[in-house]
N, C-alpha and C positions, 0 to 999 in steps of 0.2 A: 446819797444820804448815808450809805453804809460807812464809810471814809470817815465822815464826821462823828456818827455812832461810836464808832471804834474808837476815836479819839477822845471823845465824851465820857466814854466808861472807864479812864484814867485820871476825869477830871473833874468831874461832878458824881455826890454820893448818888444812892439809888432813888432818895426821893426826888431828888433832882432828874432822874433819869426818866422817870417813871411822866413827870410833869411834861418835860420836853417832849419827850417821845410819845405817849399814851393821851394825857391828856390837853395837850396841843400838839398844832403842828400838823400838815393834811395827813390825809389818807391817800394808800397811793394805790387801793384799785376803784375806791368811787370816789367822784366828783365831789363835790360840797354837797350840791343841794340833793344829788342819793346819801349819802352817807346823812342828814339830818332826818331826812325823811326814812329811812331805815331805823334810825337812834327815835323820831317821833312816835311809830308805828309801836316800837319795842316798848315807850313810856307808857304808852295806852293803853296795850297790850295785857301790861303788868302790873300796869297803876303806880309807877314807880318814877321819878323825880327824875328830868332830861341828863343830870351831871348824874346818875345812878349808872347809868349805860356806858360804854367806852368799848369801840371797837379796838382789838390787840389783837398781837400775832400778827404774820408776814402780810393779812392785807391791810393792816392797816401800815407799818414799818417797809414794807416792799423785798423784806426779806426774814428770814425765821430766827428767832434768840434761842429758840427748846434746843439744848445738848445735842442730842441726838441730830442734827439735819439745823446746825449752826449756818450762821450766814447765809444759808439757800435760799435763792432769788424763791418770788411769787411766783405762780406757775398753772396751770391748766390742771394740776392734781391738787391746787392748794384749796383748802375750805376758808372761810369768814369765821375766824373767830368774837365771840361776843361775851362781855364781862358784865354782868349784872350786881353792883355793889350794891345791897339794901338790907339794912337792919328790918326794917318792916314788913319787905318780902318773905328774906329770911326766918323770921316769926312765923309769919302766917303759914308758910309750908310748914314748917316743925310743926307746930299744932294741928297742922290737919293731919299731919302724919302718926302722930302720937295715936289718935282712936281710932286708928285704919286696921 
């Protein structure tokens, strides 16, 4: 996948990039039905819409984008990154944080 990635990033903009890679396309440390049932748990969790969630970073791509540690395969030091996109979440924290 790295090969094609690299290829990709010459040939499609970043929305493009973002769709292909992020939100399609497997995961490459869990399986389907963990990665759905990880992304389910987080919906419920949070109360927030299934396309809200997108697992990113090296486990989902099998290898790392961040600057610093480009290209480095997944690994036994790597964490699960998780992107929670929600206007509504977003809200509701800010307001509870406002009278804290």
């Amino acid at each position: 996948m790295l090969t094609e990635f690299k290829t990709d990033l010459t040939l499609l903009n970043s929305n493009q990039l973002i769709r292909k890679y992020i939100h399609d396309g497997p995961c490459h440390v869990l399986d389907h039905d963990l990665h759905f049932r990880l992304k389910d748990k987080i919906c419920r969790h949070f109360s927030v819409q299934f396309t809200d969630v997108a697992l990113v970073g090296s486990a989902k791509l099998g290898f790392s984008i961040k600057s610093t540690k480009r290209y480095q395969a997944f690994g036994e030091a790597s964490d699960i990154d998780i992107a929670i996109i929600s206007t509504e979440l977003f809200n509701t924290i800010l307001e509870a944080s406002i009278f804290i």
